[in-house]
C-alpha positions in Angstrom: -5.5 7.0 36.8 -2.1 5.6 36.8 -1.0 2.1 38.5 2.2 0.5 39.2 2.9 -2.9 38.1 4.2 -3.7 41.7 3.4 -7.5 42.1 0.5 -9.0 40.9 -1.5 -5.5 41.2 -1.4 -4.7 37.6 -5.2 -5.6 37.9 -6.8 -2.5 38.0 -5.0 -0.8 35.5 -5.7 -3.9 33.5 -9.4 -3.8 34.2 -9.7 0.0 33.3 -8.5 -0.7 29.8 -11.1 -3.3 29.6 -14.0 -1.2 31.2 -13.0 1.7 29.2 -13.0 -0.5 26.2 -16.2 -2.0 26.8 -18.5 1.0 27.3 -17.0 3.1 24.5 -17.6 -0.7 21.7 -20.8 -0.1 23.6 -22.1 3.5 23.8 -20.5 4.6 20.4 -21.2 2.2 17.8 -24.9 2.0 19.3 -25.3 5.8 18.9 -23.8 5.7 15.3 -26.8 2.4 14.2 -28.1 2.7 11.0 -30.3 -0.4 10.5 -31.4 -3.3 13.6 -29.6 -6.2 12.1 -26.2 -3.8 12.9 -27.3 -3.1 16.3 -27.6 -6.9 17.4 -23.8 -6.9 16.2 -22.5 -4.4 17.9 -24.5 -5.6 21.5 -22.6 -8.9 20.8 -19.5 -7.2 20.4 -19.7 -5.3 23.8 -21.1 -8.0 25.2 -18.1 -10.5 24.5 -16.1 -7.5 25.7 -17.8 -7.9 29.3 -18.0 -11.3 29.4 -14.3 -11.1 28.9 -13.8 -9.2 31.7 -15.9 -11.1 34.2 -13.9 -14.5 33.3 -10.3 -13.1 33.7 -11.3 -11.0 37.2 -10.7 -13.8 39.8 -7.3 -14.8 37.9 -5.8 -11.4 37.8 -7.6 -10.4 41.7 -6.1 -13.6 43.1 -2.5 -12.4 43.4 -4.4 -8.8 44.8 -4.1 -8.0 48.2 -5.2 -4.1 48.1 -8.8 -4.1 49.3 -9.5 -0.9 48.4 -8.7 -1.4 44.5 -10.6 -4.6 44.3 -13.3 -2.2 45.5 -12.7 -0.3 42.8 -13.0 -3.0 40.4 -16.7 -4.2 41.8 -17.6 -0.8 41.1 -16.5 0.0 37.7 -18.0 -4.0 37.1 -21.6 -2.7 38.2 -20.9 0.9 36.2 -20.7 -1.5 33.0 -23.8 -4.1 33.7 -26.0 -0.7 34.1 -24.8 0.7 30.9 -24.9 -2.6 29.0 -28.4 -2.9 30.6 -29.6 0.6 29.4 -28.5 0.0 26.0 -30.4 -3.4 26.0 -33.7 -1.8 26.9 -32.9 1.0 24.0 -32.7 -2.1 22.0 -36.2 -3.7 23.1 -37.7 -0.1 22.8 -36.0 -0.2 18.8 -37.6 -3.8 18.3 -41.1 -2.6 19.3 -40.8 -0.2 16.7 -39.4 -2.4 13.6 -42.2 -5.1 14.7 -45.5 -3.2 14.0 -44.0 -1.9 10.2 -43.5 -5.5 9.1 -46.9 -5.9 10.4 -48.6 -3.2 8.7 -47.5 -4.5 5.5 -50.6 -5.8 3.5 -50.4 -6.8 0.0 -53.7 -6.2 -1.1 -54.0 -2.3 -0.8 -53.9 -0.5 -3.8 -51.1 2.9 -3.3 -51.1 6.1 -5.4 -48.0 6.0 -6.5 -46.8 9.7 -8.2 -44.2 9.1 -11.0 -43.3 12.6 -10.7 -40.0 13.0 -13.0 -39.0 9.4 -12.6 -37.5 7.7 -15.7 -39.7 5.1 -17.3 -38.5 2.0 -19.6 -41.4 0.9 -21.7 -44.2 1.7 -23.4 -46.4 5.2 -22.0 -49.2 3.9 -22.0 -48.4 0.1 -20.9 -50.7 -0.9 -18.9 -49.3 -3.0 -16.4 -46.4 -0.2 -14.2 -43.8 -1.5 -12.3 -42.5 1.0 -9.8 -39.1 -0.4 -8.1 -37.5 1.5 -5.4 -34.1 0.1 -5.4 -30.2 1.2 -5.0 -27.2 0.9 -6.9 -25.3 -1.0 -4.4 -28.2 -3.2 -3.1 -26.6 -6.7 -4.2 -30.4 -8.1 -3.8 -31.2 -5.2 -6.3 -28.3 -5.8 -8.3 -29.5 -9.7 -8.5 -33.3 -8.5 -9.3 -32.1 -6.8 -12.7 -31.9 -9.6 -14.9 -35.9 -10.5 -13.8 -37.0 -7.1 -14.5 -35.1 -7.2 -17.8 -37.0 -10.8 -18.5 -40.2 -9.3 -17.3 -40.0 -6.2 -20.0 -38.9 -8.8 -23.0 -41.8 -11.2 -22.1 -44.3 -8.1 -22.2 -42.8 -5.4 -24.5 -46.1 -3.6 -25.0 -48.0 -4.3 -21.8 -45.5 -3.5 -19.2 -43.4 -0.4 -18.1 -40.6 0.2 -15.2 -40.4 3.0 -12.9 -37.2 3.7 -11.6 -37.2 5.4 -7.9 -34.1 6.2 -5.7 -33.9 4.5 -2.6 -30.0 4.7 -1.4 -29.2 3.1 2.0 -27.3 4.8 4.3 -25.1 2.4 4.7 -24.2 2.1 1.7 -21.2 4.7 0.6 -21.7 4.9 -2.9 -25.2 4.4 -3.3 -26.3 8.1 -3.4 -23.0 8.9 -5.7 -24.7 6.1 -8.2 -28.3 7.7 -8.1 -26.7 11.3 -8.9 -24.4 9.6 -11.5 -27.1 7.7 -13.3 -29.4 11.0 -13.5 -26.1 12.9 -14.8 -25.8 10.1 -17.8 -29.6 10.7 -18.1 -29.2 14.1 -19.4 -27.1 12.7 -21.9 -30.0 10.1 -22.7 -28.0 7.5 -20.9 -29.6 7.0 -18.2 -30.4 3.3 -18.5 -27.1 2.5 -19.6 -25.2 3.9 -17.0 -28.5 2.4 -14.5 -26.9 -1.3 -16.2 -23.1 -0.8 -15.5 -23.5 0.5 -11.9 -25.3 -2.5 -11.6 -22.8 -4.7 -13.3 -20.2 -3.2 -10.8 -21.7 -2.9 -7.4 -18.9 -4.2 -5.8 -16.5 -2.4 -7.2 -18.4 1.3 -6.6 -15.7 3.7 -5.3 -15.5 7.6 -6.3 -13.8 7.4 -9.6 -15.4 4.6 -11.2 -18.3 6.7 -12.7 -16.0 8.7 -14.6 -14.8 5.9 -15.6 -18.6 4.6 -16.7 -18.8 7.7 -18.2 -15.9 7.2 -20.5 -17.1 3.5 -21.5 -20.7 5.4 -22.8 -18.8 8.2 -24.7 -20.6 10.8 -22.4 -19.3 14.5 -22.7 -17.3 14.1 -19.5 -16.9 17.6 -19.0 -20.7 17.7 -18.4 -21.3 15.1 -16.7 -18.6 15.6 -14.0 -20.5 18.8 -13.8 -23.9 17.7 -13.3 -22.9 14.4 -11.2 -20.3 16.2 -8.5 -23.1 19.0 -8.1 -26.3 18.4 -5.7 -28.8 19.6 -8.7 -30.4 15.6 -8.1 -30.0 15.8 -4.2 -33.8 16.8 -3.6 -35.5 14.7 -6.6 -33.2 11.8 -4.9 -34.6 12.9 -1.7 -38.3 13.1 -3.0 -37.9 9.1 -4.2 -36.6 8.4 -0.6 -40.0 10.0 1.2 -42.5 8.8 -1.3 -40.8 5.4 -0.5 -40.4 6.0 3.6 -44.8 7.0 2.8 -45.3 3.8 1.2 -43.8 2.0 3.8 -40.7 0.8 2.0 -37.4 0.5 4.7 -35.4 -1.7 2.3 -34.4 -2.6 -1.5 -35.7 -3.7 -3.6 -39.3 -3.3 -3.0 -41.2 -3.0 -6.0 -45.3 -2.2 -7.0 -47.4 -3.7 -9.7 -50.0 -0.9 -10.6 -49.9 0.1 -6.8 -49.7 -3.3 -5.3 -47.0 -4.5 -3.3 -45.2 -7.3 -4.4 -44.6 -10.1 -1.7 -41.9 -12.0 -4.0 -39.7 -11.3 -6.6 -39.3 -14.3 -8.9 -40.0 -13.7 -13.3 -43.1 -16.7 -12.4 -44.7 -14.6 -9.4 -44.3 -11.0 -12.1 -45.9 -13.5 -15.0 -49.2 -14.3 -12.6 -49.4 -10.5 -11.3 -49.3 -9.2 -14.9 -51.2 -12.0 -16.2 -53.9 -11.2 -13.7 -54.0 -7.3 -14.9 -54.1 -8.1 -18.4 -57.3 -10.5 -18.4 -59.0 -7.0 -17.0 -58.2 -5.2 -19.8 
């Protein structure tokens, strides 16, 4: 619908814009959520949006003398309070779902944890494993590497690390970084190329891994081949379920011979692995 700027009427094609830009902030960013802390944003977003609208109503209505269009106006203000409200209880419904897996998490219970064809630093038959489930654009993972790297000098003969996928989806490169890092691993580079994504997390973009590739005198022919292909996509994917099974929904989240590890720092590895080795 078209208005004429006749007067002080502008209002309701003024308010349309607004609506219009309220519910779509609204309804399309909360159909595209990927993770909860992303959803609260994008509520506050709309809701700023609304709470715009309500404040500058009686300003732009007070000049407004065409009954029927201020009717129009309450109308299209009640259309956005329902769908604000409907996208608030989708929220509370979300929340009761996120609050029972943090919950469920107990750190005493023992997993099964299949290495399948995961790569392994350290020692076969170590006997202290440390599976991680990580990503290569996780800065929290990125931050973790120089721990783990501590962890394996401290116990060179008594500790191994087991590398599983666990890309975000909101992360753009991260699944690019798990197929590039297998593709180097054919070339026995894996860990290498595992360290210089690392390095570089905030720099990832779709060249750079030729780019890594060069720096580790891979033969780039092959390894464009094997990392633009989808030959990793379902091993990738078979990382990401065992990890959804175990109940991991972030990185890094990291096992010590099956057990969950509550914190991350080289002193709370050194007491875990301590604790393992006096049972030898």
């Amino acid at each position: 619908m078209r208005y004429k700027f006749t007067g002080n009427c502008c209002v309701v094609w003024f308010y349309d814009i607004l609506k219009s830009t309220a519910i779509k902030s609204a309804d399309k960013n909360a159909k595209n959520i990927k993770c909860i802390s992303l959803w609260r944003i994008e509520m506050m977003k709309a809701r700023k949006i609304v709470v715009l609208i309500l404040l500058m109503i009686p300003f732009l209505v007070a000049g407004c003398a065409n009954k029927t269009k201020l009717d129009t106006i309450e109308e299209s203000q009640k259309e956005i309070l329902t769908r604000l409200n409907t996208i608030e209880e989708n929220q509370k419904e979300i929340m009761k779902l996120f609050k029972p897996r943090r919950q469920a998490v107990d750190y005493n219970k023992v997993y099964r944890i299949p290495l399948g064809n995961s790569v392994v630093k350290g020692k076969k038959a170590a006997p202290v494993t440390i599976v991680e489930f990580s990503d290569f654009q996780c800065p929290y993972c990125a931050g973790l590497q120089s721990t783990l790297r501590e962890v394996l000098k401290a116990y060179p003969d008594d500790v191994r690390l087991v590398f599983k996928d666990f890309p975000l989806s909101f992360h753009k490169y991260a699944m690019d970084a798990a197929r590039a890092a297998r593709a180097a691993g054919e070339q026995g580079k894996y860990w290498e190329m595992h360290d210089l994504i690392f390095e570089n997390f905030k720099k990832l973009n779709t060249d750079i891994f030729k780019e890594f590739a060069e720096k580790l005198n891979l033969d780039l022919t092959r390894f464009m081949a094997d990392y633009k292909g989808n030959k990793y996509d379902n091993l990738i994917q078979q990382d990401i379920n065992l990890g959804r099974s175990l109940g991991v929904t972030g990185t890094p989240t990291l096992f010590v011979n099956g057990k969950r590890m509550q914190r991350r720092n080289f002193d709370d590895f050194k007491s875990v692995i301590e604790g393992y080795l006096k049972k030898k």
